[in-house]
ROPATI-451864 format. One record per residue: x, y, z negated of N, C-alpha, C, O in turn. Coordinates in Angstrom, 3 decimals. Each point is the difference from the previous one (the first is absolute). Example, Ala and Ser with C-alpha at 12.3 -4.5 7.8 and 13.67 -1.06 7.14 Angstrom:
REM ROPATI-451864
<n_u: 13.190; n_v: -5.690; n_w: -7.800; ca_u: -0.890; ca_v: 1.190; ca_w: 0.000; c_u: 0.900; c_v: 1.200; c_w: 0.000; o_u: 1.036; o_v: -0.019; o_w: -0.665>
<n_u: -1.386; n_v: 1.069; n_w: 1.385; ca_u: 0.820; ca_v: 1.190; ca_w: -0.060; c_u: -0.770; c_v: 1.090; c_w: -0.730; o_u: 0.509; o_v: 1.108; o_w: -0.169>
This chain:
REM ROPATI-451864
<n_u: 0.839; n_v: -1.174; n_w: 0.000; ca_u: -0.839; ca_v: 1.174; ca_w: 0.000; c_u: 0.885; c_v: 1.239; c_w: 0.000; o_u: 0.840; o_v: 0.141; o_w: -0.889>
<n_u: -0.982; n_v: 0.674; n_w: 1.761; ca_u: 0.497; ca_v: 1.187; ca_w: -0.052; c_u: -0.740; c_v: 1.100; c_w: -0.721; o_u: -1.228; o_v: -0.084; o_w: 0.032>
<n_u: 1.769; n_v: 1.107; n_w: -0.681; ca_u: 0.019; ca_v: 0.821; ca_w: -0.545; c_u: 0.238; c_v: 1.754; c_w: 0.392; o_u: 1.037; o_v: 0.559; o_w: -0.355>
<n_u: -2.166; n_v: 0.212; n_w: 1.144; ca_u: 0.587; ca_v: 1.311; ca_w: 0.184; c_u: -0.579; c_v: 1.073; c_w: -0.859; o_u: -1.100; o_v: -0.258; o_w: -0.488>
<n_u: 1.703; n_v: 1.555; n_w: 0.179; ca_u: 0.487; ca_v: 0.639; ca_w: -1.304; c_u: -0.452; c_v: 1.538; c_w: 1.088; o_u: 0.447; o_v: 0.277; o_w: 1.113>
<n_u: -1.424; n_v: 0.456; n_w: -1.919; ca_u: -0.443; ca_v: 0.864; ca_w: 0.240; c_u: 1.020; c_v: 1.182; c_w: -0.142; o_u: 0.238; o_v: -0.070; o_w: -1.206>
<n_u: 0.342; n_v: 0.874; n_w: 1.574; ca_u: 1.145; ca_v: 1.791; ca_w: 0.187; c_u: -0.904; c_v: 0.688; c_w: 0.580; o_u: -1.112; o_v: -0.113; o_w: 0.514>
<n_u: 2.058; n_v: 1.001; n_w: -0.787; ca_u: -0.332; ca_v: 1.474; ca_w: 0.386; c_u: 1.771; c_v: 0.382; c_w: 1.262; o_u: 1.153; o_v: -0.342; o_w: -0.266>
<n_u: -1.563; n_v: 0.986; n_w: 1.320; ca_u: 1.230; ca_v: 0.201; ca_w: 1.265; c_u: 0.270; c_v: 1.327; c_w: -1.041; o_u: -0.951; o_v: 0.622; o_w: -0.474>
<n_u: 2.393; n_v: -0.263; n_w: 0.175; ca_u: 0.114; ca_v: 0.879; ca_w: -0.310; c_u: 1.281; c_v: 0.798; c_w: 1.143; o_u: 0.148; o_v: 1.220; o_w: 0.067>
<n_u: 0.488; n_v: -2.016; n_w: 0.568; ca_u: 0.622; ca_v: 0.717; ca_w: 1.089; c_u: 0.240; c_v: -1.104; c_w: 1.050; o_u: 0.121; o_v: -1.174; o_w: -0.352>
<n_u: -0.045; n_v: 1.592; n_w: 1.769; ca_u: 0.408; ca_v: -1.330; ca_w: 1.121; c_u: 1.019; c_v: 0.734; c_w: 0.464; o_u: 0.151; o_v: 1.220; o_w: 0.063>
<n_u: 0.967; n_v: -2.701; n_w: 0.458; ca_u: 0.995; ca_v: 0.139; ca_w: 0.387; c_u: 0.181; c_v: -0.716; c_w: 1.195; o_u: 0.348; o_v: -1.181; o_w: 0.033>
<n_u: -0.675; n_v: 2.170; n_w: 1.353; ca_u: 0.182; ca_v: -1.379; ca_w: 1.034; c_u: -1.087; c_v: -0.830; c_w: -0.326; o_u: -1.165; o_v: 0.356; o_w: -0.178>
<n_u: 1.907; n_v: -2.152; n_w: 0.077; ca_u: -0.736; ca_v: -1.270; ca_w: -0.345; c_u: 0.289; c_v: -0.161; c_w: -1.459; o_u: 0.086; o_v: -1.146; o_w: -0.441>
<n_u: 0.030; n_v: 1.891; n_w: -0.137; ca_u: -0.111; ca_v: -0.003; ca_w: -1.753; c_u: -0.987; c_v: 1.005; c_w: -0.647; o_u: 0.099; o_v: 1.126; o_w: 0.487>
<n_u: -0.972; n_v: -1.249; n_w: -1.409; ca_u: -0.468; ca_v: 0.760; ca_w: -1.064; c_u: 0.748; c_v: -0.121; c_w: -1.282; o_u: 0.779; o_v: -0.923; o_w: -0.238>
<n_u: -1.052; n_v: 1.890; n_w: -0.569; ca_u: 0.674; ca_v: -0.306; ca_w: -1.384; c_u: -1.364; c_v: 0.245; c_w: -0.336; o_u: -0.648; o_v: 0.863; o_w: 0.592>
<n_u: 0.096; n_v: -1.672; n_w: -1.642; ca_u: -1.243; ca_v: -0.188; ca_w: -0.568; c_u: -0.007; c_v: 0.101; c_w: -1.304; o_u: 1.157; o_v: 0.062; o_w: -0.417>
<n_u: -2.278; n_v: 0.003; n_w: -0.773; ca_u: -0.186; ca_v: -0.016; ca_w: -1.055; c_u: -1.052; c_v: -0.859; c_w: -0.441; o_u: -1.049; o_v: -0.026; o_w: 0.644>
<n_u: 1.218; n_v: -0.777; n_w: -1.801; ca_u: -1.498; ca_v: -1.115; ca_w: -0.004; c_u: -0.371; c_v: 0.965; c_w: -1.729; o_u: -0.168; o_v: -0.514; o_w: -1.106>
<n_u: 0.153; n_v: 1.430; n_w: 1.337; ca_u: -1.178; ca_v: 0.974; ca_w: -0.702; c_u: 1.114; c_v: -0.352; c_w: -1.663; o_u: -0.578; o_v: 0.035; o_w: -1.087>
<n_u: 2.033; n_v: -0.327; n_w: 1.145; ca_u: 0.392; ca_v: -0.202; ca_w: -1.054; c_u: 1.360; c_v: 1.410; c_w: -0.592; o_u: 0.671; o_v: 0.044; o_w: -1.031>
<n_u: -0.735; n_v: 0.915; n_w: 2.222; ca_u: 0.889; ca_v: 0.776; ca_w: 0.205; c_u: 1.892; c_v: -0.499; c_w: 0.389; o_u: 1.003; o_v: 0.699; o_w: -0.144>
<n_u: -1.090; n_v: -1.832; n_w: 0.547; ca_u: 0.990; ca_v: -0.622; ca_w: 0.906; c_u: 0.313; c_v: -0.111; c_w: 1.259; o_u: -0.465; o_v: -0.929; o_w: 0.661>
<n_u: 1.370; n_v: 1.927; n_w: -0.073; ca_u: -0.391; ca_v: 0.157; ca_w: 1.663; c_u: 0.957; c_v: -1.810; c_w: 0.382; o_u: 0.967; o_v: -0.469; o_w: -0.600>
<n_u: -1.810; n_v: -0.170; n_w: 1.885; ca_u: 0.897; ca_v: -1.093; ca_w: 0.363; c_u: -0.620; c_v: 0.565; c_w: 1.562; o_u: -1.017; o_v: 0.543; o_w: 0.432>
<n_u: 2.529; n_v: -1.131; n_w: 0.160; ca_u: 0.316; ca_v: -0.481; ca_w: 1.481; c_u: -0.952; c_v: -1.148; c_w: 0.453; o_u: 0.017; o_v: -0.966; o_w: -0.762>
<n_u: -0.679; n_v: 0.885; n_w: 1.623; ca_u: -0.474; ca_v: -1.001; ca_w: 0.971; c_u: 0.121; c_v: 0.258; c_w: 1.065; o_u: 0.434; o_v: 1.087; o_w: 0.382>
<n_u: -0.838; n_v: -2.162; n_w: 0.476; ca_u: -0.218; ca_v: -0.413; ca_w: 1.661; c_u: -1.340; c_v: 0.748; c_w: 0.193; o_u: -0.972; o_v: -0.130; o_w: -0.743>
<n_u: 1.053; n_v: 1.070; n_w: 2.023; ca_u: -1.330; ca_v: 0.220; ca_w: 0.541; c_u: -0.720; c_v: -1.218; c_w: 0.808; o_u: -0.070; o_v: 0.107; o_w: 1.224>
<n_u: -0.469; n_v: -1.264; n_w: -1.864; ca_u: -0.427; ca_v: -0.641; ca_w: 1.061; c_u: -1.098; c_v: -0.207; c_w: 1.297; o_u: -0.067; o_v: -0.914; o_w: 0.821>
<n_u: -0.892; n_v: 2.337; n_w: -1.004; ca_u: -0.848; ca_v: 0.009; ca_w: 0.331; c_u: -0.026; c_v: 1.354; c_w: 1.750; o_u: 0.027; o_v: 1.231; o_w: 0.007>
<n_u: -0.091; n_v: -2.284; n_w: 1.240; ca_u: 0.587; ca_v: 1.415; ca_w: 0.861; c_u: -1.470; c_v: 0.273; c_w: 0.426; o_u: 0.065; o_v: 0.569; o_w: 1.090>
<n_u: -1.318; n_v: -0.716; n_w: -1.453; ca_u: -0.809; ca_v: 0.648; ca_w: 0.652; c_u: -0.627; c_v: 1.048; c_w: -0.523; o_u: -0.786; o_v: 0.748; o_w: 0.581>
<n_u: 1.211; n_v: -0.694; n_w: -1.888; ca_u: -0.387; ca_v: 0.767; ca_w: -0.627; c_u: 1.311; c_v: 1.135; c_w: -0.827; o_u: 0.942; o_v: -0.293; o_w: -0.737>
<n_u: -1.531; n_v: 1.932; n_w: 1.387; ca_u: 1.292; ca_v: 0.802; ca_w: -0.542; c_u: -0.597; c_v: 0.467; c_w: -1.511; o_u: -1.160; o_v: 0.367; o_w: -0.187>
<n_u: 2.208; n_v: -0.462; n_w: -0.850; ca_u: 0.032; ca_v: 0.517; ca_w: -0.878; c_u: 0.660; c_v: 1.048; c_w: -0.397; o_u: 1.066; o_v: 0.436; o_w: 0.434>
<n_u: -2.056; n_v: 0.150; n_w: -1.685; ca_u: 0.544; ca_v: 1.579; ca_w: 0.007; c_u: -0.259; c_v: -0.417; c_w: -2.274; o_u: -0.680; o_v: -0.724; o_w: -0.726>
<n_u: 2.070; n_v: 2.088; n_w: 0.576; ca_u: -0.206; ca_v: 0.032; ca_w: -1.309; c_u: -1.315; c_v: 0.415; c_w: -0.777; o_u: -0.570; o_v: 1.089; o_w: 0.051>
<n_u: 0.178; n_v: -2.352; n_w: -0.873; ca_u: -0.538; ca_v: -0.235; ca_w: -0.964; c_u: -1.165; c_v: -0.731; c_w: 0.240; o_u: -1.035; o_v: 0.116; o_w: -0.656>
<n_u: 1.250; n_v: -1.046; n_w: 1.818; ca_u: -0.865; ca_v: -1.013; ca_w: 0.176; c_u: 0.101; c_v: -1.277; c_w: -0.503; o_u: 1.050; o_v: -0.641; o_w: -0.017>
<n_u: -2.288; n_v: 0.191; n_w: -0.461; ca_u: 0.187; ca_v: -1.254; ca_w: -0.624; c_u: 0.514; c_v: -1.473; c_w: 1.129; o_u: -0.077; o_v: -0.129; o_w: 1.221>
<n_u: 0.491; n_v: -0.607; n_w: -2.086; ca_u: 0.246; ca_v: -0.841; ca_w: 0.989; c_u: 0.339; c_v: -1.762; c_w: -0.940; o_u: -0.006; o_v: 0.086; o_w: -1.228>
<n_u: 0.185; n_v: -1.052; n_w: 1.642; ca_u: 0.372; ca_v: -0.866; ca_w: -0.793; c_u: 1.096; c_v: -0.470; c_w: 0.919; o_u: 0.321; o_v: 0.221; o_w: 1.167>
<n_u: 0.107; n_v: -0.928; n_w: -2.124; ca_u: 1.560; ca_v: -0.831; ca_w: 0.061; c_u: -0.156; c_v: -1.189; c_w: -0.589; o_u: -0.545; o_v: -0.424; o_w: -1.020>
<n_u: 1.290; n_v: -0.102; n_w: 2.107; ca_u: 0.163; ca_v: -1.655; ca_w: -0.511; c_u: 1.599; c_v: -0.433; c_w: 0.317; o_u: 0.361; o_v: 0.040; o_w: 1.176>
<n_u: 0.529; n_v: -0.422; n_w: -2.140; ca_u: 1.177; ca_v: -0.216; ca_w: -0.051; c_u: 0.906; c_v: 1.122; c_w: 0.936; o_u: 0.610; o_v: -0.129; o_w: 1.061>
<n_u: -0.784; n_v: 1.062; n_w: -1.800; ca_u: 0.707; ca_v: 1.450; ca_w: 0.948; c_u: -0.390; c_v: 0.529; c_w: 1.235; o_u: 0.449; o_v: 0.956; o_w: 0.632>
<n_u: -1.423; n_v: -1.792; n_w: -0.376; ca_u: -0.243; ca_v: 0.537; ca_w: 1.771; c_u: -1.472; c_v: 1.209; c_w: -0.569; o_u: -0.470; o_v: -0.047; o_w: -1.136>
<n_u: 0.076; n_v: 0.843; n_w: 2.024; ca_u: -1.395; ca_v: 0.183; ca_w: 0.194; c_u: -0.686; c_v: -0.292; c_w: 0.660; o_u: -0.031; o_v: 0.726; o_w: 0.993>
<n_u: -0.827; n_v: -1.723; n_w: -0.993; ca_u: -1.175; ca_v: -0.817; ca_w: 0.350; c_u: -0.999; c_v: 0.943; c_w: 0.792; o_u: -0.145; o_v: -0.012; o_w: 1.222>
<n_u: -0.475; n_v: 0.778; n_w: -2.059; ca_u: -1.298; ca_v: 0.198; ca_w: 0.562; c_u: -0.058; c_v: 1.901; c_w: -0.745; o_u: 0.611; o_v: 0.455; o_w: -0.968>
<n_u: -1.581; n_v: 0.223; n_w: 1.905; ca_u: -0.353; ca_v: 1.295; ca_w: -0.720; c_u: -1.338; c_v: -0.283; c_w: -0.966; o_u: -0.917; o_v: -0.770; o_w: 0.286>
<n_u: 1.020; n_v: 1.526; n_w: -1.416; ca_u: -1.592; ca_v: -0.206; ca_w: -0.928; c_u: -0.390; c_v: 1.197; c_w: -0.145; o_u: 0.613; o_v: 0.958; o_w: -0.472>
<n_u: -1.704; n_v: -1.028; n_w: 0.908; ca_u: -1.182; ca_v: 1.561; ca_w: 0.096; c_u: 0.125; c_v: 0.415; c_w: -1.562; o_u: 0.541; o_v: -0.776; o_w: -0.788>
<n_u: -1.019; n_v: 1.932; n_w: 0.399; ca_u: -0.145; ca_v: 0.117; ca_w: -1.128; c_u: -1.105; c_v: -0.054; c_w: -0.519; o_u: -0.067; o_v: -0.044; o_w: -1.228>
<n_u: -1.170; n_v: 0.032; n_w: 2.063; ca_u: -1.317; ca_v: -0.557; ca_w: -0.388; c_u: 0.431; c_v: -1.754; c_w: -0.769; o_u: -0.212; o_v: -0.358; o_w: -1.158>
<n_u: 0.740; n_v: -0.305; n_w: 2.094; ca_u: -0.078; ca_v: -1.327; ca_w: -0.455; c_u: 0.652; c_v: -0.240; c_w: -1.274; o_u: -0.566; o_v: -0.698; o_w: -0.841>
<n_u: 1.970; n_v: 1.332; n_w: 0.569; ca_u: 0.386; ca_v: -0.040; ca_w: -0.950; c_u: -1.083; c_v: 0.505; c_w: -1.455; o_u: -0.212; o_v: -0.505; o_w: -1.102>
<n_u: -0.191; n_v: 1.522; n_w: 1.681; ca_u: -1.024; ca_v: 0.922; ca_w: -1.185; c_u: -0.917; c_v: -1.203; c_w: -0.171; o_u: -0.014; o_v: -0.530; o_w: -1.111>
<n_u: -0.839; n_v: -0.017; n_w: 2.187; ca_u: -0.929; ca_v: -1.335; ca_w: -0.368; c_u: 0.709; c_v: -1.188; c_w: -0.777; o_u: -0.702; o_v: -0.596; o_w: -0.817>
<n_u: 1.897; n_v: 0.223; n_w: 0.966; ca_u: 0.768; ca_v: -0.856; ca_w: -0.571; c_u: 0.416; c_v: 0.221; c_w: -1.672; o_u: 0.193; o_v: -0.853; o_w: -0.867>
<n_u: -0.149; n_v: 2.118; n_w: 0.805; ca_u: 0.085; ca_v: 0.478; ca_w: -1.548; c_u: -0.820; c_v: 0.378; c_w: -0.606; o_u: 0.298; o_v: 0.340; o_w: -1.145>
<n_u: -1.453; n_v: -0.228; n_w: 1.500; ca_u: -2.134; ca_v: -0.136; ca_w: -0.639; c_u: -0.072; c_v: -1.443; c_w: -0.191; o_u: -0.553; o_v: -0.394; o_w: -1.027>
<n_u: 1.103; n_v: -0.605; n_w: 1.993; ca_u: 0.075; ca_v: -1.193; ca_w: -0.349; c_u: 0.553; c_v: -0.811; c_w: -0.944; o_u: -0.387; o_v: -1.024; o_w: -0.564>
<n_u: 1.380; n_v: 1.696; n_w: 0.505; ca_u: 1.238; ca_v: -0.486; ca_w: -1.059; c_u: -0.777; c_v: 0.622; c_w: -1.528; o_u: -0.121; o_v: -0.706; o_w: -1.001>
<n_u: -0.389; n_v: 2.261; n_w: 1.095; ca_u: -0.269; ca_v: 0.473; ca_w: -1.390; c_u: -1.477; c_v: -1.065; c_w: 0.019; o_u: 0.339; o_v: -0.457; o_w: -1.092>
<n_u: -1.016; n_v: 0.062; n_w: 1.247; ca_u: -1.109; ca_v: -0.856; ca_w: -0.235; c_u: 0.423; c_v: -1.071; c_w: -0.537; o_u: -0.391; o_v: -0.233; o_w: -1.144>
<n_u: 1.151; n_v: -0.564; n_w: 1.693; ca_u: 0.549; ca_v: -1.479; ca_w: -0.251; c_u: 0.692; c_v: 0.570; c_w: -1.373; o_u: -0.453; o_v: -0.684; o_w: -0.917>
<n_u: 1.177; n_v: 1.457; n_w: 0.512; ca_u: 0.804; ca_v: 0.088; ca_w: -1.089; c_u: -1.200; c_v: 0.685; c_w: -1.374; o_u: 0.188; o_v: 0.169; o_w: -1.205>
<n_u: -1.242; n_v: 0.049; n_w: 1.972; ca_u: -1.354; ca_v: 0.569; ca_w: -1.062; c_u: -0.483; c_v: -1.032; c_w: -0.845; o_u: -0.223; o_v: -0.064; o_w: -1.209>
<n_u: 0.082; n_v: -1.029; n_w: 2.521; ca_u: -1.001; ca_v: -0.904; ca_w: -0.559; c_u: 0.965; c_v: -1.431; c_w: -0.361; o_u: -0.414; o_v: -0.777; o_w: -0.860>
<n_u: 1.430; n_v: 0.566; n_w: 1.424; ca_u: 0.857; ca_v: -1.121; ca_w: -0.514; c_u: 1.404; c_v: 0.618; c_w: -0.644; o_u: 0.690; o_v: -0.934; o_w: -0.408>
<n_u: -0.321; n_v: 1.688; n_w: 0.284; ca_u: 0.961; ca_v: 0.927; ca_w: -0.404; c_u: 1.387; c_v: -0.423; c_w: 0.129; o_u: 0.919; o_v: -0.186; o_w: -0.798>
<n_u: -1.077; n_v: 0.083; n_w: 2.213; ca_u: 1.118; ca_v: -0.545; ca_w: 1.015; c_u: 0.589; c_v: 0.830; c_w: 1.172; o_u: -0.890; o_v: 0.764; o_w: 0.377>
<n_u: 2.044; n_v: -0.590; n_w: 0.374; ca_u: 0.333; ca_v: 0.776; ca_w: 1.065; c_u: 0.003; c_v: 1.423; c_w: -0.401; o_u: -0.275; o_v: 0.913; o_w: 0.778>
<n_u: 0.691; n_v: -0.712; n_w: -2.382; ca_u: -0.076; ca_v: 1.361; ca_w: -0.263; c_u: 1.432; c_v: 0.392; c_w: 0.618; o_u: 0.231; o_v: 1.187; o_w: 0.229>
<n_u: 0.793; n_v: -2.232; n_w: 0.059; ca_u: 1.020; ca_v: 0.530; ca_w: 0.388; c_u: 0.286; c_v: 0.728; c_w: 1.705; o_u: 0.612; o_v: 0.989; o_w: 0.402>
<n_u: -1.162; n_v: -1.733; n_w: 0.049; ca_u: -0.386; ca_v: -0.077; ca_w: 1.371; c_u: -0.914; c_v: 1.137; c_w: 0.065; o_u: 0.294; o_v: 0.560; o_w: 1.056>
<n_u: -1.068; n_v: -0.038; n_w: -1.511; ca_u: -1.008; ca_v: 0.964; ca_w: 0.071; c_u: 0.837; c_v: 1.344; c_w: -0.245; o_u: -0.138; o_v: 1.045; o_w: 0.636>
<n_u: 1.077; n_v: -1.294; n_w: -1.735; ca_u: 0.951; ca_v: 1.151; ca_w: -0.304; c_u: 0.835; c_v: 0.225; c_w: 1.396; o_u: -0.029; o_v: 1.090; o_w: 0.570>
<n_u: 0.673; n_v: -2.051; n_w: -0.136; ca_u: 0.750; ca_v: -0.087; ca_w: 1.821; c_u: -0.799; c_v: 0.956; c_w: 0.726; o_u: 0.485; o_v: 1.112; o_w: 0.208>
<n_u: -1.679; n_v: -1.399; n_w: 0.220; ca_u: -0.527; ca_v: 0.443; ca_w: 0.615; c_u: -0.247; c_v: 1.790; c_w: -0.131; o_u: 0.063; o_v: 0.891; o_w: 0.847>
<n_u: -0.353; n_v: -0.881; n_w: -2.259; ca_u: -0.475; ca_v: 1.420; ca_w: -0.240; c_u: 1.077; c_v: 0.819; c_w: 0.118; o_u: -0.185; o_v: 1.059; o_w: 0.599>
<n_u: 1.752; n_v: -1.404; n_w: -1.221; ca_u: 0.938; ca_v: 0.709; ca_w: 0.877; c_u: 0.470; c_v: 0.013; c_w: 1.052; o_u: 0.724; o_v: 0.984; o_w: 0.155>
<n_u: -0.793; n_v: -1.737; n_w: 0.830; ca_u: 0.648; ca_v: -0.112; ca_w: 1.239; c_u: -1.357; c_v: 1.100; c_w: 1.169; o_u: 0.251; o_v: 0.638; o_w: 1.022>
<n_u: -1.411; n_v: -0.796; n_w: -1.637; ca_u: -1.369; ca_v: 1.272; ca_w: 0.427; c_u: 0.357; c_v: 1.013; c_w: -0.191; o_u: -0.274; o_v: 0.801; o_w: 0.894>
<n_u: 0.923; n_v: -0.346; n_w: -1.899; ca_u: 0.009; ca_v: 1.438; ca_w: -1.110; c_u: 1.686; c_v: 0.148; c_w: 0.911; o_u: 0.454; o_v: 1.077; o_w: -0.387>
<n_u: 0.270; n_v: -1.540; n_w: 1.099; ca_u: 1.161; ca_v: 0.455; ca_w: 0.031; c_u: 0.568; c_v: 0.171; c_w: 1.512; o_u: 0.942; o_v: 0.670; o_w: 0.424>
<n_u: -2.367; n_v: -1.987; n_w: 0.581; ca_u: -0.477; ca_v: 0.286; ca_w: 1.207; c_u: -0.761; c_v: 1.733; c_w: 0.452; o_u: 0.163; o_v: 0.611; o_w: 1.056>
<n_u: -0.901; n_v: -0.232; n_w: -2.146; ca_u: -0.776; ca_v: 1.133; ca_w: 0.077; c_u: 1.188; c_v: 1.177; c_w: -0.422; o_u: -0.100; o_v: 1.082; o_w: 0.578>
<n_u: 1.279; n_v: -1.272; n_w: -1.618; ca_u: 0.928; ca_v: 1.082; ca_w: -0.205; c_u: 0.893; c_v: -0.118; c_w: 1.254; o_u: 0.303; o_v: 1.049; o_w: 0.569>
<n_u: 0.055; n_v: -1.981; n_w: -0.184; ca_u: 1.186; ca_v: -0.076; ca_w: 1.249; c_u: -0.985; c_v: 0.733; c_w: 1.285; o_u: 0.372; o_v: 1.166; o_w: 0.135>
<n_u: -1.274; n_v: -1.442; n_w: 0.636; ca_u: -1.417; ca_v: 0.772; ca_w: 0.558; c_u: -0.085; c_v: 1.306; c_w: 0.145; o_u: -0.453; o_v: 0.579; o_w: 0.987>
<n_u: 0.953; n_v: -0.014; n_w: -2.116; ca_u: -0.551; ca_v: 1.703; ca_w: -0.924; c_u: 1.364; c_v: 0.604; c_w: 0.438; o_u: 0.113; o_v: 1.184; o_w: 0.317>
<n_u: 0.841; n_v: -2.008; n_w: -0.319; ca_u: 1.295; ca_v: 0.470; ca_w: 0.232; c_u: -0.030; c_v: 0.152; c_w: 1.483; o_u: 0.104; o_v: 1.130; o_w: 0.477>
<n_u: -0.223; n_v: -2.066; n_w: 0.212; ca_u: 0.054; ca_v: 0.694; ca_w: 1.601; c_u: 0.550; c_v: -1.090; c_w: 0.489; o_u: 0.280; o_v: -0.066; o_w: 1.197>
């Protein structure tokens, strides 16, 4: 089973982004994705350094209503819910910046 990990683009380089997974740690990855151009402070996920795929920020926002429910009523994925709410909050500051 693979595993991909929700960031925030905080600068592209060429075929590299340096990204943030909402923990204030900039890392290097692979741009893997050529059909789609990215621009700073778009969300995106990663799976073993590459970038996979772009994530809307609607979906993400639906993904973290989801997460705060599940952690309401089984009081689970509060960590994951926390991921989410910064990597939103830091997609929308990188955005504001230009």
């Amino acid at each position: 089973m693979c595993w991909g990990v929700p960031a925030v683009v905080k600068e592209i380089e060429g075929e590299f982004a340096e990204i943030d997974y909402g923990d204030g740690v900039p890392r290097r990855v692979i741009v893997g994705i050529a059909e789609e151009r990215l621009k700073k402070g778009d969300l995106v996920i990663v799976h073993a350094g590459v970038v996979i795929t772009k994530l809307s920020y609607e979906d993400a926002s639906k993904t973290a209503e989801m997460l705060r429910d599940i952690a309401a009523t089984a009081g689970e994925a509060s960590e994951l819910l926390e991921h989410y709410k910064r990597i939103l909050r830091l997609s929308k500051d990188l955005e504001a910046e230009g």
